[in-house]
N, C-alpha and C positions, 0 to 999 in steps of 0.2 A: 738779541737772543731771546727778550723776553718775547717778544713780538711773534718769533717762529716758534717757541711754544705754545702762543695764544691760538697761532695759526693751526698749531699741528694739533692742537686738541678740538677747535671747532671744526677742523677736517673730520679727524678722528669722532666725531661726537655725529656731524652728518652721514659719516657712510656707516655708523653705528646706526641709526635710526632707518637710513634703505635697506643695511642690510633685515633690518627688526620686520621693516614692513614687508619686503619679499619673502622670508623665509615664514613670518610669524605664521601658528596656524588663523583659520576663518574666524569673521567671528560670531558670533553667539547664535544669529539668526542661520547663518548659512549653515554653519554644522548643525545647526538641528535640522532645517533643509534636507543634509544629506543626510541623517542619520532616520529620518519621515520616508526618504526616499528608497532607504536599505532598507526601511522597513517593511516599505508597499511593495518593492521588488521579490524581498521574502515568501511576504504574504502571498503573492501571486504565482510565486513557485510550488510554495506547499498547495494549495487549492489545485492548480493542475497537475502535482502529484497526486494527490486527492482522489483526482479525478479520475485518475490512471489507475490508482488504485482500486477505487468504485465499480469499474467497469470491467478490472481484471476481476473480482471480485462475482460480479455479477455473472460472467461467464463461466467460473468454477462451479455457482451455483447450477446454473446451466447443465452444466455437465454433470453434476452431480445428481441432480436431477432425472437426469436422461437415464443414466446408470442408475441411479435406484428404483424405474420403471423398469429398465430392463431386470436386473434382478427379482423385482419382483413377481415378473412374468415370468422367469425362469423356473424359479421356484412354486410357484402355483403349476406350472407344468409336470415339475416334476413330482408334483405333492400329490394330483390326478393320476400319474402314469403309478404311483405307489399305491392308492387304492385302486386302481383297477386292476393290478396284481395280485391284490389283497382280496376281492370279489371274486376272481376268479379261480382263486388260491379256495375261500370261501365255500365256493359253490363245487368243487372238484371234492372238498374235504364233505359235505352236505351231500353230494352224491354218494361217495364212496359208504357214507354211515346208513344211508338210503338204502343201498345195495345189500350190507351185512346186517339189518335191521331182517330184511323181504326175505335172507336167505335162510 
C-alpha cells in the first residue's frame, strides 16, 4: 500500500508537471516577442489609417479650395454687376439734375 501511494504521487506529481508545461503561459522572451509584435502590428495600422486620413484630409482641402475660388468669383461678380447698377443709377440721377439745372 505504501508502494501505490509512492506510485500514485509520482504519477500524480508527473502529469502535474506536463500538465504545468502545456498549459503554462510562454516565457519571458516569447511573450514579449509577441507583445513587440502586437505592437509593430498596431503601429502599422495607425500609420495606414494615418494615411487614410491624410489623404482624405488633403482632398477636403481640395475641395475646399475649389469652392472658395468659386465663391470668390461669384461674389466679385456680383460686387461688379452692383456697381454697374450703381453708375448707371449714377449717371441717370447726374442726368436728370443736368436737365433741371438747364431748365
Amino acid at each position: 500500500m505504501k508502494h501505490e501511494s509512492l506510485f500514485a504521487l509520482i504519477a500524480g506529481a508527473a502529469i502535474g508537471v506536463a500538465a504545468g508545461v502545456l498549459f503554462a503561459p510562454d516565457k519571458g522572451s516569447e511573450t514579449r516577442r509577441k507583445i513587440k509584435e502586437a505592437a509593430s502590428e498596431g503601429c502599422e495600422i495607425a500609420k495606414a489609417k494615418g494615411s487614410e486620413l491624410k489623404k482624405e484630409i488633403d482632398k477636403l482641402k481640395d475641395t475646399l479650395s475649389e469652392e472658395g475660388e468659386h465663391l470668390k468669383e461669384s461674389a466679385k461678380e456680383k460686387i461688379l454687376e452692383q456697381l454697374t447698377r450703381l453708375e448707371k443709377a449714377l449717371a441717370k440721377e447726374s442726368d436728370i439734375d443736368d436737365q433741371s439745372v438747364q431748365a
